[in-house]
N, C-alpha and C positions, 0 to 999 in steps of 0.2 A: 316572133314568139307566137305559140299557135297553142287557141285551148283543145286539149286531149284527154274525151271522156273515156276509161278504161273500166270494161266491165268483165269480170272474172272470178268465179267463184274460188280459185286456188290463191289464195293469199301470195306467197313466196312468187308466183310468177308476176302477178301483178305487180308487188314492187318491184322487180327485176324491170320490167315495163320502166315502172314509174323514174326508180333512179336514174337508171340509163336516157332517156327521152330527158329528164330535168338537166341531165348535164348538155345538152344539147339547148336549153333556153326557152322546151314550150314547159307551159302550165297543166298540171296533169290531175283529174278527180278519176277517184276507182271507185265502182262500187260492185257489189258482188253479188247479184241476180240480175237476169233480163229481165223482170218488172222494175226494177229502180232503175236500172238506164232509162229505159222507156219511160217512168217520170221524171228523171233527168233531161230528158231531151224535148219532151214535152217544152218545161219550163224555162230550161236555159240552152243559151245556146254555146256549139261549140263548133272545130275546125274540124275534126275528125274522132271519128270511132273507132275503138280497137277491139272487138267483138271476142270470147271465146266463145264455142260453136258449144257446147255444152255443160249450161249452167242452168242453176235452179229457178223457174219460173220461165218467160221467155225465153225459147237457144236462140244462139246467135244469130241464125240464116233466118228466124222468122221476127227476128229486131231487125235484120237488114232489110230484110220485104219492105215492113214499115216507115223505116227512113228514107228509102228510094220512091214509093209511093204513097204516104201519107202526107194528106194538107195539113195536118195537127202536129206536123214535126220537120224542122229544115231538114233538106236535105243535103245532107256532104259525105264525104268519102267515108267507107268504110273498110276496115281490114279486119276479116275474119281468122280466128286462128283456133286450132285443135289439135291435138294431140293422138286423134283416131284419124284414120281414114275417111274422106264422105263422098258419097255420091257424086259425080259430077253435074246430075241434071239440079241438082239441090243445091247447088253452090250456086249454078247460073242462072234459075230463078231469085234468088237473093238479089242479083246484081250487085254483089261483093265488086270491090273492084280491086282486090289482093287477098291472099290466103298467105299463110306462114303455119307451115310444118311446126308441131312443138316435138322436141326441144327446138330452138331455131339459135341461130348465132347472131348475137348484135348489131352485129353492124352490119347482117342484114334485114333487123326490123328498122334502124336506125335510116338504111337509103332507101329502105321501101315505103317508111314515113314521108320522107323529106319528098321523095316524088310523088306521095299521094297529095303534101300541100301543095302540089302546083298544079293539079288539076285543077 
């Protein structure tokens, strides 16, 4: 079981996240700006980040700068997801180490989870 902070401003995809991943056995918190992750992760810790790249406060790619290079925050996997198109050099400064297309199909955030816990 793996704890999985989910940070998304769109309510309905987050749970969609959250159901899905809970039937699968990890432990899931959402919350819905990049500054509450970013106290979120501060504080506690978790096994992975499930980013949406455009939400109020923090976007996603620059909570991911943070968790890849900040001493004030563990560093673990992150998977960024949006619904827009982004830049490619934006994405590989993040050091995302997965993206997912929205809408996306479950069971491919579900083995793109599972192979980001075993990094």
């Amino acid at each position: 079981m793996a704890r999985i902070l989910v940070a998304d401003d769109n309510q309905d995809i987050a749970m969609l996240v959250i159901d899905r991943l809970s039937i699968e056995g990890h432990q899931l918190e959402w919350v819905a700006s990049g500054d509450a992750a970013f106290e979120k992760l501060k504080k506690e810790s978790y096994d992975l980040a499930i980013l949406d790249i455009l939400m109020p406060g923090r976007d996603g790619v620059s909570l991911c700068y943070i968790i890849k290079h900040s001493e004030n925050v563990k560093k673990i996997p992150v998977l960024l997801m949006s619904a827009y198109s982004q830049d490619a050099e934006d994405l590989k400064r993040s050091n995302a180490d997965a993206f997912l297309s929205k809408p996306f199909v479950l069971s491919q955030l579900v083995s793109t989870v599972n192979r980001l816990l075993q990094l």
